[in-house]
SEMAR-151466 format. One line per field, with one value per residue (C-alpha): x, y, z. Coordinates in steps of 0.5 Angstrom, whole numbers, always signed. Each point is the difference from the previous one (the first is absolute). Layout:
<pts>
u = (X; ...)
v = (Y; ...)
w = (Z; ...)
</pts>
This chain:
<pts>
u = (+14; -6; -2; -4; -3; -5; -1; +3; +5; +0; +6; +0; +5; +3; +6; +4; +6; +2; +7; +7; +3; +1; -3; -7; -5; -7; -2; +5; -1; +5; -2; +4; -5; +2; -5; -1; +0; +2; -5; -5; -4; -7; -4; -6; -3; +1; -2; +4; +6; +2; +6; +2; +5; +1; +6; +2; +7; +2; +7; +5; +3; -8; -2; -8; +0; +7; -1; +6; +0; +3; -4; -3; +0; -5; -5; -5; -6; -5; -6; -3; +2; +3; +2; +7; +3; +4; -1; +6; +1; +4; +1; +6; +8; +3; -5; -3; -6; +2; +7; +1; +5; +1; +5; -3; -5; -1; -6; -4; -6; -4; -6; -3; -6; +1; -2; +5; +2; +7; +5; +2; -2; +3; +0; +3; +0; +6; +7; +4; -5; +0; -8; +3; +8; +3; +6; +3; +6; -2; -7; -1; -7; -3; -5; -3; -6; -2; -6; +2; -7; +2; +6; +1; +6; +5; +1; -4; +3; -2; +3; -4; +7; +5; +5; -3; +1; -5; +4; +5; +5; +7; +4; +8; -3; -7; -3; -6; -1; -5; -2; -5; -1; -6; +0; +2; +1; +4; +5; +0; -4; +0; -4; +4; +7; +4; +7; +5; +7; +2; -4; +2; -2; +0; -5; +4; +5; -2; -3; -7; -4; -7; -1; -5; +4; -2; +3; +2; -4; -7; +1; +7; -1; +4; +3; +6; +6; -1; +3; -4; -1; -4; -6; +0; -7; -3; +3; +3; -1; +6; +0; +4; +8; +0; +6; +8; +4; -8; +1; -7; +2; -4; +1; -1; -7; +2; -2; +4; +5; -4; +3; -6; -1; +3; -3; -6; -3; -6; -5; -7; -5; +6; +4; +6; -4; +0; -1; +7; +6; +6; +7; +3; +6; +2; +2; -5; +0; +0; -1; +6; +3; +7; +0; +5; +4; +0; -2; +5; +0; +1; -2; -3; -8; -5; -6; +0; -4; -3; -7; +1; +7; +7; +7; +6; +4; +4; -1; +2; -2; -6; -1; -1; -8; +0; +3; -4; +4; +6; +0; +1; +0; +2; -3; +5; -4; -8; -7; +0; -1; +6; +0; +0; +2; -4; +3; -3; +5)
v = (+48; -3; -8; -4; -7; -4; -6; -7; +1; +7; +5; +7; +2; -5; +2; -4; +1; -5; +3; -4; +5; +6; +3; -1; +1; -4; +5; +5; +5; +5; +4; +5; +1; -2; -6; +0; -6; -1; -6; -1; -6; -3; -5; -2; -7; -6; -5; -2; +2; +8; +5; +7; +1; -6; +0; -4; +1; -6; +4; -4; +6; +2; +1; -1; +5; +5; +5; +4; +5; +3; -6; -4; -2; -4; -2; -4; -1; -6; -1; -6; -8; -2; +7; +2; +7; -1; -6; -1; -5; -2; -6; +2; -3; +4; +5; +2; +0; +6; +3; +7; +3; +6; +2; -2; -6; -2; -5; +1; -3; +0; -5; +1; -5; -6; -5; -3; +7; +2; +6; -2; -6; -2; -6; -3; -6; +2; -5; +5; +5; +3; +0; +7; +2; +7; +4; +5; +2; -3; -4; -2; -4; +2; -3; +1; -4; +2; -4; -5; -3; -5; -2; +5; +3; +4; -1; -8; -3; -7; -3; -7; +0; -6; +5; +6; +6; +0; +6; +3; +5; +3; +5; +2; -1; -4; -4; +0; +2; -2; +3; -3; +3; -4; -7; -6; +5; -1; +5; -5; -7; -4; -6; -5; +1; +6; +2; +4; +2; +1; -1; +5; -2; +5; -1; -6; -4; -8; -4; -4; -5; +0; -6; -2; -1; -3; +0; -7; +3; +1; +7; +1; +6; +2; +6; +3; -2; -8; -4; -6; -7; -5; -2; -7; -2; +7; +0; +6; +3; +2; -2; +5; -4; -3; -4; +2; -3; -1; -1; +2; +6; +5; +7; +6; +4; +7; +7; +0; +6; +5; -5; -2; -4; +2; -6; -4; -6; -5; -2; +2; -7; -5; -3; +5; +6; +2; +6; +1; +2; -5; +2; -4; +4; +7; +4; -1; +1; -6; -2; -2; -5; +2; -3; -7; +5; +7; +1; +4; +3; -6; -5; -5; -1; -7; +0; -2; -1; +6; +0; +5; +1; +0; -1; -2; -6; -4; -7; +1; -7; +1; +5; -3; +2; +4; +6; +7; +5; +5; +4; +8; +3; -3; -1; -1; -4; -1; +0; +6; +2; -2; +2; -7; -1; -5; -6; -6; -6)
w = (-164; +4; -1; +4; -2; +5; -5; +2; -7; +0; +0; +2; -4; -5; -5; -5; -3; -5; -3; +1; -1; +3; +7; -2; +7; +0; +6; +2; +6; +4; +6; +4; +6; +7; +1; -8; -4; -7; -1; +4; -1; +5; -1; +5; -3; +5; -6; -6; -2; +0; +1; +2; -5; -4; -6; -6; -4; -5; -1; +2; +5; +1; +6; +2; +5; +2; +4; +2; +7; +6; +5; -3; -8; +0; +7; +0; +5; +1; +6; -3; +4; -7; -3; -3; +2; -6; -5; -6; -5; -5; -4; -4; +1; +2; +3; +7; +3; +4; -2; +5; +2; +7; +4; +6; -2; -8; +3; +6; +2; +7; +2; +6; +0; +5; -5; -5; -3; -3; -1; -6; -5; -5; -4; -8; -4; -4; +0; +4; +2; +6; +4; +4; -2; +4; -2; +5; +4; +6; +0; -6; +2; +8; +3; +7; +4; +6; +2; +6; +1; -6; -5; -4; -5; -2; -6; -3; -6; -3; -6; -4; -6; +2; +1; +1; +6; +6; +2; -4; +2; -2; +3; +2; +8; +1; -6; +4; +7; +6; +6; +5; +7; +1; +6; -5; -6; -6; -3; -6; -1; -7; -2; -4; -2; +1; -3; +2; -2; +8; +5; +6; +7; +4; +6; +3; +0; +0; -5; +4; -1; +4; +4; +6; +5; +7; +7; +3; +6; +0; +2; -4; -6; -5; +0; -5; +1; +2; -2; -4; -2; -6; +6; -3; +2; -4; -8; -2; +7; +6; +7; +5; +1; +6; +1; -3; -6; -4; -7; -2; +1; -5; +1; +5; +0; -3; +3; +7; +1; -5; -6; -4; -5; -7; -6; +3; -3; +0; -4; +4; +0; +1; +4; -2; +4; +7; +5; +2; -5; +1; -2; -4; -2; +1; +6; +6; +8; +3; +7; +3; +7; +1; +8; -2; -4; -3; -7; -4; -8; -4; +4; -2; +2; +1; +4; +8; +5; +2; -4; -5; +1; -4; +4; -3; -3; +5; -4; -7; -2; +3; -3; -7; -3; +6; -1; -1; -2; +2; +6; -2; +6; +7; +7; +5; +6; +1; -5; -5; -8; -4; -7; -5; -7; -2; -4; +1; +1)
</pts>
């Protein structure tokens, strides 16, 4: 069977089957050849609404369009800016926009234009729908971006309920699962209020805040590993140490010893924002002076009077507000890196 329509409304092949029970076929088709297909559906005009193929099923286990295959069941090709390779809508609870099953993909969808285009494009407005929901042994949804000239990404999910899911995933190992390659990429990145039964750090071992950070030098720069103050002439900003014993002790900039920052924190356009990530807690490399006495695991660590530098307790009651933490490694004699639990006292 041959249709071909080139009016605005028309279909070239239009099939309708009104049973509800049964396996009743609006239009039905079967090939065996090497590059056949079983429908094949075109449509050349530019202006209005027209189809390829489009099906209809009012049966509550129909489907519009099925199509069943070694490769692809149902595939889908658009040229247009604003065209859909494949396009499926359902209003019933329950029911599915689009429903495919593969033993490798059950949805694929590839967009290769530079504008705003999309893979896969699914939306809902039914309590408790799913815009796009995938089952599978290992990747239920997948998604991949490859332009970096502008933001772009994997997979975009965008809720308006009051407690709906922008992403939602469930699985043995990884919910959801992120990976950016990209400068300044993200694996994951959520807008408003993201919940999460256990929360798995596993590219560091602080928790930071970013602050503005000066040096008490013109030329001094903050570096990782520096220890650091409340600057009480900038709110909310640090100041390099300077002296020892100093009670406005805040935190070490995380990143030295290859120990990055594991939780950071900040909200962008206030003064609890910064350029340098300070740790507040955690494990953190920090510089260390152990000229007036060796450091050793236990100890415990207050500012001193090289900028930027911890050295051990001697003076307990001076050391009262002005305590950085426990040493984890020692340092014998000298200038060095030693490995800091954070616990401001």
């Amino acid at each position: 069977m041959l249709g071909q329509s080139n009016s605005p409304e028309g279909y070239g092949v239009f099939g309708e089957a009104k049973a509800t029970t049964g396996n009743a076929t609006g239009v039905y088709g079967i090939t065996s050849a090497y590059n056949g297909k079983g429908v094949h559906g075109e449509s050349n005009t530019t202006t209005g609404t027209s189809y390829g193929v489009y099906g209809e099923s009012n049966s509550d286990t129909g489907a519009g369009v099925f199509g069943g295959s070694p490769k692809y069941g149902v595939k889908g090709n658009a040229t247009s800016s604003n065209g859909y390779g494949v396009y499926a809508t359902c209003f019933q609870s329950g029911g599915y926009g689009v429903k495919a099953h593969g033993l490798k993909y059950g949805v694929y969808g590839s967009a290769g234009s530079t504008g705003e285009t999309y893979g896969v494009f699914g939306s809902t407005n039914s309590d408790g729908g799913f815009g796009v929901r995938g089952e599978a042994p290992v990747f239920a949804v997948y998604g991949k971006a490859t332009k970096t000239t502008s933001v772009s990404w994997g997979v975009y999910g965008e809720s308006v309920a009051p407690n709906g899911f922008g992403v939602y995933g469930v699985a043995p190992n990884y919910g959801v699962y992120g990976h950016a390659t990209g400068p300044g990429g993200y694996g994951g990145y959520f807008t408003g209020r993201t919940s999460v039964g256990v929360l798995e750090i596993r590219g560091g071992s602080d928790l930071s805040e970013r602050f503005d950070i000066r040096g008490a030098e013109e030329n001094a720069a903050p570096v990782p590993g520096m220890v650091v103050c409340i600057d009480p002439e900038h709110p909310g900003a640090l100041l390099i140490s300077t002296k020892a014993y100093d009670r406005t002790v805040a935190g070490i900039i995380s990143g030295a010893g290859g120990i990055q920052t594991g939780m950071l924190m900040g909200q962008e356009g206030s003064e609890a924002d910064g350029k340098s990530p300070v740790a507040l807690t955690g494990r953190v490399y920090c510089q260390a002076d152990a000229s007036g006495s060796p450091i050793e695991q236990g100890d415990l660590l207050t500012t001193s009077d090289t900028p930027g530098h911890t050295m051990k307790v001697i003076d307990h009651a001076k050391a009262q507000g002005a305590i950085i933490g426990k040493a984890m490694t020692s340092l014998k004699k000298g200038k060095g890196l030693v490995l800091v639990l954070v616990s401001l006292q």
